[in-house]
N, CA, C and O atoms as a GROMACS GRO file, in nm:
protein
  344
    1UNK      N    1   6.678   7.613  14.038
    1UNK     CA    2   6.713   7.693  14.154
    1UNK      C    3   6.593   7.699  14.247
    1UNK      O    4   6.476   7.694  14.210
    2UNK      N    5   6.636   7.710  14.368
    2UNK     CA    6   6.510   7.695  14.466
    2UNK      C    7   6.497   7.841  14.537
    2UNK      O    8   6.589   7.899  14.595
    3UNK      N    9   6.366   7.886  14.518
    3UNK     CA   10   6.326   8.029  14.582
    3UNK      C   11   6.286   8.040  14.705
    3UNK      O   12   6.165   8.061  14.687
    4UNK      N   13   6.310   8.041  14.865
    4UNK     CA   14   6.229   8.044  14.939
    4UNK      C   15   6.136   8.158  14.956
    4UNK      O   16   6.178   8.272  14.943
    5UNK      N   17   6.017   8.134  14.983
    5UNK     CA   18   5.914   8.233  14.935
    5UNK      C   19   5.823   8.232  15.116
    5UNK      O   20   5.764   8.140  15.173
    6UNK      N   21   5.839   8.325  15.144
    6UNK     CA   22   5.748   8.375  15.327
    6UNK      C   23   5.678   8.491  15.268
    6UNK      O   24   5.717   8.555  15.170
    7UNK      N   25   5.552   8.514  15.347
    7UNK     CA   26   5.411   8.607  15.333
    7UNK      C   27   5.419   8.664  15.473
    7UNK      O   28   5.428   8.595  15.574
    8UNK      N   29   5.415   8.795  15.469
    8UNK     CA   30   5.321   8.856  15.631
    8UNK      C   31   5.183   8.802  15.612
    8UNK      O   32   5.141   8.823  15.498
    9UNK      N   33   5.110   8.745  15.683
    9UNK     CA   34   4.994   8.718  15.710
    9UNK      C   35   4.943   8.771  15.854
    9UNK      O   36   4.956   8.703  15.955
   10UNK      N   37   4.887   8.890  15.852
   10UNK     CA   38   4.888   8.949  16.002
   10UNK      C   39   5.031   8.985  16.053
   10UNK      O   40   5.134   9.027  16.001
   11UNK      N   41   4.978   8.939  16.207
   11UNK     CA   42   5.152   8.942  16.235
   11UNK      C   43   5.210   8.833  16.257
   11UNK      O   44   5.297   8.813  16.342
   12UNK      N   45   5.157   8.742  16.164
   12UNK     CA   46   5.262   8.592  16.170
   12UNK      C   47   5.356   8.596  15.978
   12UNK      O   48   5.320   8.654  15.876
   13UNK      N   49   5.427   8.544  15.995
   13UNK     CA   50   5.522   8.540  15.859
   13UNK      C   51   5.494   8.410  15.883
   13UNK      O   52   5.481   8.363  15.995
   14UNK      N   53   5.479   8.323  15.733
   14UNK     CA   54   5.438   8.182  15.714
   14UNK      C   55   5.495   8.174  15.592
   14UNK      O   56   5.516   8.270  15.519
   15UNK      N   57   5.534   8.012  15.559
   15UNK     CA   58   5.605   7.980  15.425
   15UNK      C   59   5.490   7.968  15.335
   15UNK      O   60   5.376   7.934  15.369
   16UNK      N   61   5.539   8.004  15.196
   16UNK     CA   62   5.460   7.942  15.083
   16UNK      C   63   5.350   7.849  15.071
   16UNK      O   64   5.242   7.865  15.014
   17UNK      N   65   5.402   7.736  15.141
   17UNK     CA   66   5.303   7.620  15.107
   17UNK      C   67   5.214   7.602  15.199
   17UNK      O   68   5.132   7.510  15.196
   18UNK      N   69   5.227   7.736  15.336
   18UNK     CA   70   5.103   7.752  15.424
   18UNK      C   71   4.993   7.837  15.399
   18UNK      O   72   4.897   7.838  15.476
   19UNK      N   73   4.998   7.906  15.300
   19UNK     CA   74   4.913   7.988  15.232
   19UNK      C   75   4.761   7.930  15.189
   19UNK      O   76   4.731   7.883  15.079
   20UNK      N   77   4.710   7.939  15.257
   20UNK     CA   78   4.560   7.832  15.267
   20UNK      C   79   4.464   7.911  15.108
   20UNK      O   80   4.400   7.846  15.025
   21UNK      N   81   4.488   8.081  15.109
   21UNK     CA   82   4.406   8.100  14.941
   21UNK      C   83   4.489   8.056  14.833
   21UNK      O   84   4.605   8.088  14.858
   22UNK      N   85   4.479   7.996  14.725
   22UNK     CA   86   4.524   7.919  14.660
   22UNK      C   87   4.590   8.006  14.578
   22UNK      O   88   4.706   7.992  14.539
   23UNK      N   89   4.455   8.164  14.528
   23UNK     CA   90   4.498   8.251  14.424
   23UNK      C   91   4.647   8.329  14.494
   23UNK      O   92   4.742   8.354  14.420
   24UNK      N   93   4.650   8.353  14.600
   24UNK     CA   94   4.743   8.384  14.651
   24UNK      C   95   4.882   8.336  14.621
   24UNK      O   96   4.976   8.387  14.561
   25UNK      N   97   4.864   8.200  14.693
   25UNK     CA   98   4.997   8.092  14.656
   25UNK      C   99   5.007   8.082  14.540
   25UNK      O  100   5.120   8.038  14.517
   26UNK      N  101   4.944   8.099  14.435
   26UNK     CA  102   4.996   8.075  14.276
   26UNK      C  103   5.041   8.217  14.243
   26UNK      O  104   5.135   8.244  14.168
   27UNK      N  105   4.987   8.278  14.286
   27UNK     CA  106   5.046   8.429  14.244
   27UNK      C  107   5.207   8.425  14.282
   27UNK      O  108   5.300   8.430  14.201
   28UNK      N  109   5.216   8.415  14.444
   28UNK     CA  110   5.345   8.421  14.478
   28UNK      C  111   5.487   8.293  14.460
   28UNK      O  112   5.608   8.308  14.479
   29UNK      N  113   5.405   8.164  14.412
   29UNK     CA  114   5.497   8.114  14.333
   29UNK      C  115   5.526   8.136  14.192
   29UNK      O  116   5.607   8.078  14.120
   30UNK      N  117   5.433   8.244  14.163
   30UNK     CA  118   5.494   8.319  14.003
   30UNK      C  119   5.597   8.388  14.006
   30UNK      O  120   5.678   8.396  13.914
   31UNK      N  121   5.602   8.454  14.132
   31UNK     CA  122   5.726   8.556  14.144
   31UNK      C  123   5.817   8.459  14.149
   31UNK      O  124   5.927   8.473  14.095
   32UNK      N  125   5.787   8.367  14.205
   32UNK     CA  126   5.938   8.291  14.297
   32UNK      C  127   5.958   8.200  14.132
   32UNK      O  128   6.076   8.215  14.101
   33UNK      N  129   5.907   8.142  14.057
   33UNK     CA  130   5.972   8.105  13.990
   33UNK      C  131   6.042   8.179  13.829
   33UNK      O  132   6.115   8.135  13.741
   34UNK      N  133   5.975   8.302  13.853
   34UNK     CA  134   6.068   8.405  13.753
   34UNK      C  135   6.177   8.465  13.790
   34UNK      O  136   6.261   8.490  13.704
   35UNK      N  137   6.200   8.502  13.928
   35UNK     CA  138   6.296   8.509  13.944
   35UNK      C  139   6.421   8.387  13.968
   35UNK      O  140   6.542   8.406  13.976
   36UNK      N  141   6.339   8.243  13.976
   36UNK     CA  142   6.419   8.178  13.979
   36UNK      C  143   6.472   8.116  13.853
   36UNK      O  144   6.572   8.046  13.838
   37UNK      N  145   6.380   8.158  13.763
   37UNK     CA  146   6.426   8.166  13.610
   37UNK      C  147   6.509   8.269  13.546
   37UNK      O  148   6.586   8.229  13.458
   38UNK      N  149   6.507   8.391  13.573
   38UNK     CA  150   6.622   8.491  13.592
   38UNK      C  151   6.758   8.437  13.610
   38UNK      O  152   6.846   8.421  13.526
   39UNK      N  153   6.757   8.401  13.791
   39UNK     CA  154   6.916   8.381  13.829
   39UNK      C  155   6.965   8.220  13.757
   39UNK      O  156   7.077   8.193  13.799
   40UNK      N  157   6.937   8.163  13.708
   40UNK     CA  158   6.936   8.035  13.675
   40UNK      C  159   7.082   8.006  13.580
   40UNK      O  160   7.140   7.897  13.570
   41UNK      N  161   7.129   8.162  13.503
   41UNK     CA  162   7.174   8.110  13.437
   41UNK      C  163   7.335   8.262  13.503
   41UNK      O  164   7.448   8.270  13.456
   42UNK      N  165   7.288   8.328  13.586
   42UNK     CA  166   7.328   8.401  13.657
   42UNK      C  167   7.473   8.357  13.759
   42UNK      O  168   7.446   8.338  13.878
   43UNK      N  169   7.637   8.340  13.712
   43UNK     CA  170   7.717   8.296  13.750
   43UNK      C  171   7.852   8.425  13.727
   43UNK      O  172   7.906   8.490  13.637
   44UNK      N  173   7.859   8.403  13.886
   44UNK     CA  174   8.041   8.461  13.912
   44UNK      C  175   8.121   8.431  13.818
   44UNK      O  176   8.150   8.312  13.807
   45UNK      N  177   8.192   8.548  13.702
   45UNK     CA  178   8.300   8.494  13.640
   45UNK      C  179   8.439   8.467  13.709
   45UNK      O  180   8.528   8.394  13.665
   46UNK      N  181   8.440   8.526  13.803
   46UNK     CA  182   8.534   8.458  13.909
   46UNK      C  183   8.568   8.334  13.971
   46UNK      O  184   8.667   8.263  13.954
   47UNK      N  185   8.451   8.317  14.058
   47UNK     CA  186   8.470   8.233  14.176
   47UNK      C  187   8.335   8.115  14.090
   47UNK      O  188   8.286   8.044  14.178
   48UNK      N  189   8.292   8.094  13.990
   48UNK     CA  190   8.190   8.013  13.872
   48UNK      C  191   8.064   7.958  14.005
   48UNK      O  192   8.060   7.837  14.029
   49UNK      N  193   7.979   8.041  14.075
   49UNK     CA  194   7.887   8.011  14.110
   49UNK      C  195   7.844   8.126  14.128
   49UNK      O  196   7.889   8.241  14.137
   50UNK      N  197   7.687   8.041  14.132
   50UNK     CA  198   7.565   8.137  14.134
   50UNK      C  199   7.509   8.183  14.262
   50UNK      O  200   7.556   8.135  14.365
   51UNK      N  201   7.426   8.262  14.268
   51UNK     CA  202   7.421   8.316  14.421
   51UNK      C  203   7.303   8.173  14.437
   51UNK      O  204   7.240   8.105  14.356
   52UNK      N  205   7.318   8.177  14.606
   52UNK     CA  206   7.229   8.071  14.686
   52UNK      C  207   7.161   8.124  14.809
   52UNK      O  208   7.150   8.241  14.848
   53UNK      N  209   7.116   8.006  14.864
   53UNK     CA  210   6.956   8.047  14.990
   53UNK      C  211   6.936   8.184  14.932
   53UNK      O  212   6.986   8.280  14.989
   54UNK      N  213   6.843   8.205  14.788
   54UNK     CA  214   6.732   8.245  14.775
   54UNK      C  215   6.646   8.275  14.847
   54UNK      O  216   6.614   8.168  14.898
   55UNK      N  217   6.551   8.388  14.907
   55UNK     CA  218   6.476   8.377  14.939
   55UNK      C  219   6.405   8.561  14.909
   55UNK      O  220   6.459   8.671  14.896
   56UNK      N  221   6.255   8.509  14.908
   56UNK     CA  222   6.204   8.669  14.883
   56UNK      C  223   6.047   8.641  15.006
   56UNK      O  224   5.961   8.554  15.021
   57UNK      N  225   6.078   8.754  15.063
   57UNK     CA  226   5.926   8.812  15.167
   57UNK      C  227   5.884   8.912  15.110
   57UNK      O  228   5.934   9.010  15.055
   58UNK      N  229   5.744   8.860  15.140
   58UNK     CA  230   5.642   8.962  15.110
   58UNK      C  231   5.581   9.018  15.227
   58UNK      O  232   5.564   8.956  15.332
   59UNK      N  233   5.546   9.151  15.202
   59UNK     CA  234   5.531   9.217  15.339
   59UNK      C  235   5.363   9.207  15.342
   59UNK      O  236   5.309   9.120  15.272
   60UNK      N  237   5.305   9.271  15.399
   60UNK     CA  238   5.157   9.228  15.419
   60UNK      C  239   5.072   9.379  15.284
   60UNK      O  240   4.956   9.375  15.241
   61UNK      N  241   5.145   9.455  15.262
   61UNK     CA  242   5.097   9.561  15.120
   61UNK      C  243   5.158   9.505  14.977
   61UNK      O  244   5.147   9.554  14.865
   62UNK      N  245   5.229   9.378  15.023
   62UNK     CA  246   5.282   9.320  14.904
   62UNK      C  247   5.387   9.343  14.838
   62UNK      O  248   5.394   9.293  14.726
   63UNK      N  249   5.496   9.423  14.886
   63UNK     CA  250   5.600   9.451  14.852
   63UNK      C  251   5.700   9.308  14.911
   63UNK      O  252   5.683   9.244  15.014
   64UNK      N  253   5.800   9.291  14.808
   64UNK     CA  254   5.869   9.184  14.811
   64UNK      C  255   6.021   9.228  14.862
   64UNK      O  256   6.073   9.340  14.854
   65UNK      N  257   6.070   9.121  14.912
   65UNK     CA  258   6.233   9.208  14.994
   65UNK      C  259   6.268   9.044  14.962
   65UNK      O  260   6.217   8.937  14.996
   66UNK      N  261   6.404   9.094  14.863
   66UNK     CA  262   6.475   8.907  14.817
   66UNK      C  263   6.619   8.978  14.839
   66UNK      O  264   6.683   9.077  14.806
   67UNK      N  265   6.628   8.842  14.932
   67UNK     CA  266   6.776   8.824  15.014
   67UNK      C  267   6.833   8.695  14.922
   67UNK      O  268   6.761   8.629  14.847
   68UNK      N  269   7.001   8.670  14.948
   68UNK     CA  270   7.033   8.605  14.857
   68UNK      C  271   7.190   8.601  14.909
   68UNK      O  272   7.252   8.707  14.919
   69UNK      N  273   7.256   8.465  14.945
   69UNK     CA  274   7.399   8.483  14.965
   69UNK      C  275   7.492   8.469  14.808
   69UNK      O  276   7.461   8.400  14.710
   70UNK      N  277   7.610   8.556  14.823
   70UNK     CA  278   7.711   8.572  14.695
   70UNK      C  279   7.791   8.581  14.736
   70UNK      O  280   7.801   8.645  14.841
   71UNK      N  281   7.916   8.509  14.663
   71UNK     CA  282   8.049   8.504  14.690
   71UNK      C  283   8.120   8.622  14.677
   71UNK      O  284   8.229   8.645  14.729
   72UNK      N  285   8.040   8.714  14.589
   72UNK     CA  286   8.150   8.831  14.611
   72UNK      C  287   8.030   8.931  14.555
   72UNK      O  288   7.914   8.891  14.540
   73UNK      N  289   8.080   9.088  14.523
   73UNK     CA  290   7.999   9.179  14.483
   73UNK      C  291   7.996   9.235  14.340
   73UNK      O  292   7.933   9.332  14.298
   74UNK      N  293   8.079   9.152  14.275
   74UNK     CA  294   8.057   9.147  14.152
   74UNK      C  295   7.922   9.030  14.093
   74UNK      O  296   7.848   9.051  13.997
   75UNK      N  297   7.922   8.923  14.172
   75UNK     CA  298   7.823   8.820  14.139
   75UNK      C  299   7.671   8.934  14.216
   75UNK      O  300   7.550   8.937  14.195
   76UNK      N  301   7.757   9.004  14.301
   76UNK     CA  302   7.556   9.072  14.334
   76UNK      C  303   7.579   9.189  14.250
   76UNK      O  304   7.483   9.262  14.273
   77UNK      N  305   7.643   9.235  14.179
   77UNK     CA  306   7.561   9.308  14.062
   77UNK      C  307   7.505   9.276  13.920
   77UNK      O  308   7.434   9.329  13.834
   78UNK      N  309   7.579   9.154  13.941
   78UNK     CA  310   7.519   8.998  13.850
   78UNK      C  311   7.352   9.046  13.837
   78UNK      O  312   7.291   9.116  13.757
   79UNK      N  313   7.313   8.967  13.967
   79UNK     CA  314   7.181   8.972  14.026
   79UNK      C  315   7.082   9.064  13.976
   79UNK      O  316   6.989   9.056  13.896
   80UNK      N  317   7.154   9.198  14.086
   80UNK     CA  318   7.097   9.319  14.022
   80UNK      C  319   7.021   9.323  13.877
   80UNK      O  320   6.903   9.324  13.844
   81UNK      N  321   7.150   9.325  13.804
   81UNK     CA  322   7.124   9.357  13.648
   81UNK      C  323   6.990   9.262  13.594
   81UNK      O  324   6.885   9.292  13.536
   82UNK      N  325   7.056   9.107  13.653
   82UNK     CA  326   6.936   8.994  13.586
   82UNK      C  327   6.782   9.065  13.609
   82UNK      O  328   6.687   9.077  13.531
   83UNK      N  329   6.798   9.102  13.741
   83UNK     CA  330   6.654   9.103  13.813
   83UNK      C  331   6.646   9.236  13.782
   83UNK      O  332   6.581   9.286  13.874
   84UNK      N  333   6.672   9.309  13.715
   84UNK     CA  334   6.621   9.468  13.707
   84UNK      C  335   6.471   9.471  13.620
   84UNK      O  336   6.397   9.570  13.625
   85UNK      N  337   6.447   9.375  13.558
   85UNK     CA  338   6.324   9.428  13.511
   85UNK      C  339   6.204   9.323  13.579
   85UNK      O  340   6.127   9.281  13.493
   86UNK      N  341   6.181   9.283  13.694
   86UNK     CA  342   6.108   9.202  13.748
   86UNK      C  343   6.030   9.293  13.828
   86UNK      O  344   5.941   9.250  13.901
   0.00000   0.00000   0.00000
């Protein structure tokens, strides 16, 4: 599963792989790939897919905000539950 991962940096928002400190970018592809290890196995018993365009921002105090499209609202309490202890 693919995580898109954006940083406040000042007042510019920049992707992942523009992150010039390194400790930084490894930090925040830790998040992005536990949670992308989380939803991985994370599927609608309904409609049999998983939520898609992933993505989590980090704000500039480091708080994370992950958006995520789902076919319905049973697959986003899917989510929820997976990701409750992250």
């Amino acid at each position: 599963m693919d995580v898109k991962v954006t940083v406040a940096l000042g007042a510019r928002t920049v992707r992942i792989e523009d992150v010039s400190d390194a400790r930084v970018r490894t930090a925040l592809q830790g998040a992005a790939k536990q949670v992308a290890s989380k939803l991985a196995g994370v599927v609608c018993p309904t409609h049999k897919r998983g939520p898609v365009d992933v993505r989590i921002h980090f704000d500039r105090s480091g708080a994370a905000d992950l958006k995520y499209d789902s076919c319905c609202s049973v697959l986003g309490e899917m989510v929820g539950q997976a990701l409750g202890n992250v």
